[in-house]
C-alpha positions in Angstrom: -15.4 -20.7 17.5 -14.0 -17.4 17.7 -16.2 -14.6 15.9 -15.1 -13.5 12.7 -14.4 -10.0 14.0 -11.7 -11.4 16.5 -10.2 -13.3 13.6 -9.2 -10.1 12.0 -12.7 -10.5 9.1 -13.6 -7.2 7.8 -17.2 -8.8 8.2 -18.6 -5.3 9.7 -22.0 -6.9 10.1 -20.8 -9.8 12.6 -19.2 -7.3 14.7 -22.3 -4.5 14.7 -24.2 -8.1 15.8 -21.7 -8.7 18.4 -22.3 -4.9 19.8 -26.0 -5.6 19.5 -26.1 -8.4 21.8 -23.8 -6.9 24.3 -20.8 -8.9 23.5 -18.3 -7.1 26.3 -15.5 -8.2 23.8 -16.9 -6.8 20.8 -17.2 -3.2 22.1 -13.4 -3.9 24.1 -12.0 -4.4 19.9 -13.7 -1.2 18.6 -12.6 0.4 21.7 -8.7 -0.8 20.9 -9.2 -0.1 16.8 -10.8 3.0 16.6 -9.6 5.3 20.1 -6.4 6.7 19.4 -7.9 8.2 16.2 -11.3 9.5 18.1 -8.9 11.2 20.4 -6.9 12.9 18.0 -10.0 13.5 16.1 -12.0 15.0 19.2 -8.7 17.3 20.1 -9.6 19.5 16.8 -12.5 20.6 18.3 -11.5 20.5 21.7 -7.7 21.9 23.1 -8.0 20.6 26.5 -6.8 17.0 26.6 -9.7 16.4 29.2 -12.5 17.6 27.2 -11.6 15.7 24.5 -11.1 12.7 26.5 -14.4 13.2 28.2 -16.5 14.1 24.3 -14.7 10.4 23.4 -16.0 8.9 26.7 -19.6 10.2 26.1 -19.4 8.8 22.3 -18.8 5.6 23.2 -21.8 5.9 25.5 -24.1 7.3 23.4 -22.5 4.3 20.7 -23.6 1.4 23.1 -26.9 2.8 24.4 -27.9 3.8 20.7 -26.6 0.6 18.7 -30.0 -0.7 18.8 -31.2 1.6 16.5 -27.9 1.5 14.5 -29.7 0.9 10.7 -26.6 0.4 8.9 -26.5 3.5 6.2 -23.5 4.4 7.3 -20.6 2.4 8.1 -20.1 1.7 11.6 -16.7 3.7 11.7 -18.7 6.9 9.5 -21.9 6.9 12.3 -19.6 6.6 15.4 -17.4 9.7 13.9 -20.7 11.3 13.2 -21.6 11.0 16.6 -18.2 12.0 17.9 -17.9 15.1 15.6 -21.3 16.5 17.4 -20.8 15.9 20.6 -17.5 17.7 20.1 -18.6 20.5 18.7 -21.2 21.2 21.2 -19.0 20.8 24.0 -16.6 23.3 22.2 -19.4 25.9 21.8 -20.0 25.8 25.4 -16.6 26.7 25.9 -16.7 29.6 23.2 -13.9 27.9 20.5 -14.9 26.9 17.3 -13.2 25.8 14.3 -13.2 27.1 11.0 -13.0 25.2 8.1 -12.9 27.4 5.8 -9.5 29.0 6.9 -7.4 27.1 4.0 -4.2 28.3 5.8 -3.0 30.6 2.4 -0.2 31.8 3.9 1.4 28.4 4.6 4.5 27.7 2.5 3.7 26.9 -0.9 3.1 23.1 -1.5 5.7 20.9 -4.5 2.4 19.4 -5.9 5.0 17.5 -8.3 5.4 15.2 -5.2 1.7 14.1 -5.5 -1.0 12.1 -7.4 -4.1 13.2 -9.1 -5.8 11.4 -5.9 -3.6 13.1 -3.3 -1.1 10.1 -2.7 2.4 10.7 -3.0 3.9 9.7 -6.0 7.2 8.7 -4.7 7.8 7.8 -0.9 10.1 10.5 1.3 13.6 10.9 0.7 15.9 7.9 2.0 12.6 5.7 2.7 13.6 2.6 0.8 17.2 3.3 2.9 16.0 3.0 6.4 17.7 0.5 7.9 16.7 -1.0 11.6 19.8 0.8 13.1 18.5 4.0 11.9 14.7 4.0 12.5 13.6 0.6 15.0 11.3 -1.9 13.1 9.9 1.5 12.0 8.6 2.5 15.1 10.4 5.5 15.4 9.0 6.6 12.1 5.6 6.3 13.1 6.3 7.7 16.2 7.7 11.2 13.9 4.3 10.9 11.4 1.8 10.8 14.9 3.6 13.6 15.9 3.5 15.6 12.9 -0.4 14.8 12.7 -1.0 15.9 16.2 1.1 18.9 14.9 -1.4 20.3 12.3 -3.8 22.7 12.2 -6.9 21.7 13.7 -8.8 21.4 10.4 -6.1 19.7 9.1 -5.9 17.2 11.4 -9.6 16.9 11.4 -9.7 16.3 7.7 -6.2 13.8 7.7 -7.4 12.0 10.6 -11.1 10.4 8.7 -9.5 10.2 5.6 -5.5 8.7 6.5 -6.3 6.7 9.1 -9.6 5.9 9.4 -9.8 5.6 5.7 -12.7 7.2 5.3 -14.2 8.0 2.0 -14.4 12.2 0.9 -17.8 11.7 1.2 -17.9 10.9 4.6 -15.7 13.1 5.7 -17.6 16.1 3.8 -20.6 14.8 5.6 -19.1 14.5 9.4 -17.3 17.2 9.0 -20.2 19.9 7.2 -17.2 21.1 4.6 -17.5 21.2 0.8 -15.5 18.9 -0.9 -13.2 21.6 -2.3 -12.7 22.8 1.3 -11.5 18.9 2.1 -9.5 18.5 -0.9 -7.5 21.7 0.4 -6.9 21.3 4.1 -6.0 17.3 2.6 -3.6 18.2 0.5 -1.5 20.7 2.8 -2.0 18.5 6.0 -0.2 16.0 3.6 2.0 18.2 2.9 3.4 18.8 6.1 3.5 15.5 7.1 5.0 14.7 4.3 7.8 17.7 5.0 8.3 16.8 8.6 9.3 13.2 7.5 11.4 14.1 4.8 13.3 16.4 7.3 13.5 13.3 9.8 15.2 10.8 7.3 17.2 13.6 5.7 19.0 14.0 9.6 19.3 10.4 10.0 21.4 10.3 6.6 23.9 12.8 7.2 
């Protein structure tokens, strides 16, 4: 019988077992789930596509060599950022860049914050979105393709802070945590690298519908 993991479960625990015992297929799915977003994530810290390429290789080595001693306070997806986030940052002090996180960007555009919830969410989706129609963005593809770009667009910190907490889904607490920021810091570099995602779409669909 297939392990729940493969069956699409969210049952973290059989898949941190899997890891533990070596399954080759287990480390193959966290390796297809989570690496586009450790990439991204690792080219805040690091400009050249290389390095961050290589900090990504060395995390998932340092993930399999050390999930022995994995004790499960973290999530599996918060200890493996964790780990990424450090080895990052020390390969990008050896090349003399570091990134600030306290540089909120204040002379960015000012941000409509009529177009979001209390939680950050948008309260309405961009203009046009309920309109798109498969001859105008394919199977939505095309729109994803636009939001990646935008996201790989942002300000390093932004794209740090977007990347845990859009789509890894991480909680502000974990990202505060990987991340060494103070909640109001993440709050701010969320809400404008949001923002301009959410501007770069709406400039997209607006295009498409004249």
């Amino acid at each position: 019988m297939a392990a729940g993991w493969l069956k699409g479960s969210t049952d973290e625990r059989a898949l941190i077992a899997a890891l533990k015992r070596g399954d080759e297929q287990a480390f193959a799915f966290l390796v297809m789930r989570q690496q586009a977003s450790m990439l991204a994530f690792a080219r805040s810290f690091l400009r050249n596509p290389a390095a961050a390429e290589e900090a990504v290789q060395d995390t998932w080595l340092a993930l399999i060599t050390g999930i022995d001693l994995f004790e499960e306070r973290a999530s599996l997806k918060t200890w493996s950022f964790s780990v990424l986030a450090n080895i990052a940052r020390t390969k990008a002090r050896r090349e003399g860049r570091t990134i600030s996180f306290t540089d909120m960007g204040y002379n960015e555009p000012g941000v409509d914050a009529d177009k979001f919830s209390g939680d950050g969410t948008w309260l309405s989706p961009p203009g046009q979105w309920s309109e798109i129609s498969p001859e105008r963005i394919v199977a939505g593809r095309q729109m994803l393709a636009h939001a990646m770009a935008a996201l790989d667009g942002l300000p390093d910190n932004q794209r740090a802070v977007v990347t845990l907490r859009d789509i890894e889904g991480l909680s502000a607490e974990d990202a505060c945590s990987i991340l060494g920021v103070s909640d109001a810091n993440q709050r701010i570099l969320l809400h404008r690298g949001r923002a301009r995602i959410r501007a770069s779409l709406d400039q997209i669909l607006n295009a498409t519908s004249t």
